[in-house]
C-alpha positions in Angstrom: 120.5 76.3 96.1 120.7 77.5 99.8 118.0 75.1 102.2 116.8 76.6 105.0 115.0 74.8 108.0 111.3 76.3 107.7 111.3 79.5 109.9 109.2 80.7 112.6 106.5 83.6 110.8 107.3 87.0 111.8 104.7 87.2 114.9 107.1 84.3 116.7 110.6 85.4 115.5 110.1 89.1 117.2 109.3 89.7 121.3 108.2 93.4 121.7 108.6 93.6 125.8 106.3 95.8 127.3 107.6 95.7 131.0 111.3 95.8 132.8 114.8 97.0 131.5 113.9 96.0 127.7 110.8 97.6 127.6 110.5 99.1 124.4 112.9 97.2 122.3 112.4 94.7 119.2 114.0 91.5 119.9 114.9 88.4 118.5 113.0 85.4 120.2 114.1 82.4 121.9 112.6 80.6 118.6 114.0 82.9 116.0 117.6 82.6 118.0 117.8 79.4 117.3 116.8 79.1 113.5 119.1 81.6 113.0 121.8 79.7 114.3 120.5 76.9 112.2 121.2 78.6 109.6 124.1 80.1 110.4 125.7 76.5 110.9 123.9 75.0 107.8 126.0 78.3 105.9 129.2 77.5 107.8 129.2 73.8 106.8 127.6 73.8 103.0 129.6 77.1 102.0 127.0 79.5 101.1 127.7 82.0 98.3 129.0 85.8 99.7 127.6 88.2 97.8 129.6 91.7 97.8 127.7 94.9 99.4 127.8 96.3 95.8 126.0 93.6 94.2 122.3 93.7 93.4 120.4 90.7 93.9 117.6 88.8 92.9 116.4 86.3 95.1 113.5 83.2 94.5 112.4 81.2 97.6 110.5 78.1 97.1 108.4 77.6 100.2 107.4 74.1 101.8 105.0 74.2 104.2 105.3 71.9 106.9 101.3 71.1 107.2 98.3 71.8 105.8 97.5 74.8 108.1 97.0 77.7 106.4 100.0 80.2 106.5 101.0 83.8 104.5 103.7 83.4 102.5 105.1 86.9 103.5 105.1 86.2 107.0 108.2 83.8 106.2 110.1 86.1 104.6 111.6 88.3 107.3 113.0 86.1 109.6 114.4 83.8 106.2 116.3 87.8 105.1 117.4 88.2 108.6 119.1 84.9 109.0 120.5 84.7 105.7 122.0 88.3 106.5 123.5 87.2 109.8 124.7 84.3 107.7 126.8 86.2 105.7 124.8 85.4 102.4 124.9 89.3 101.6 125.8 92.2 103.2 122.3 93.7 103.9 118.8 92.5 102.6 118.8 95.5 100.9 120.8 94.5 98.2 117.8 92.7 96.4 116.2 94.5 93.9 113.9 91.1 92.9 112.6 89.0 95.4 110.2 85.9 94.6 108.3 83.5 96.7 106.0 80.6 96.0 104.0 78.3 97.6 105.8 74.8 96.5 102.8 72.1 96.0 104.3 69.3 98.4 105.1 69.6 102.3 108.4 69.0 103.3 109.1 71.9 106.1 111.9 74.1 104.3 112.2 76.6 102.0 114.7 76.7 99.3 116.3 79.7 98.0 118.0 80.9 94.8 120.2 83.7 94.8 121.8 85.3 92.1 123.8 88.3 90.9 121.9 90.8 88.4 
């Protein structure tokens, strides 16, 4: 079982500048830099499975909300792929052919994730 911190939802972990010498470009916010180096430490010090690019995956994330506010469940997911693929988890996100995720029924602020072999 991999824990993640909870992660920011997809509208904070991208900037789209519109002006200056990155106009143009997706990048990776100042938020969604630093869960992903959450992450990446959390991998580095719990040793995280490596799945090999061959491998097909499935994956089930439990999510924890960290409030009562209402959220969308799918706009946790890409920033949780993209940090667990720049942790080294797998080689590329598209390596899952079954992907899961629930709403868990207590707060806590994480999600938990399952990933397996098929």
């Amino acid at each position: 079982m991999i824990v993640l911190p909870f992660p920011p939802s997809a509208n904070r972990y991208w900037r789209h500048p519109t002006k200056g010498a990155l106009a143009g470009r997706h990048l990776i916010s100042a938020d969604g830099r630093v869960f992903r180096d959450q992450v990446m430490r959390n991998a580095q010090a719990e040793h995280w499975p490596s799945f090999n690019p061959d491998q097909r995956l499935r994956v089930r994330i439990l999510a924890f909300m960290p409030d009562k506010r209402r959220r969308d469940l799918d706009n946790l997911l890409k920033s949780a792929m993209d940090a667990l693929t720049h942790a080294g988890v797998w080689a590329d996100d598209s390596q899952i052919d079954s992907l899961l995720i629930e709403r868990a029924p207590t707060l806590g602020g994480m999600l938990k994730v399952e990933v397996e072999a098929l």
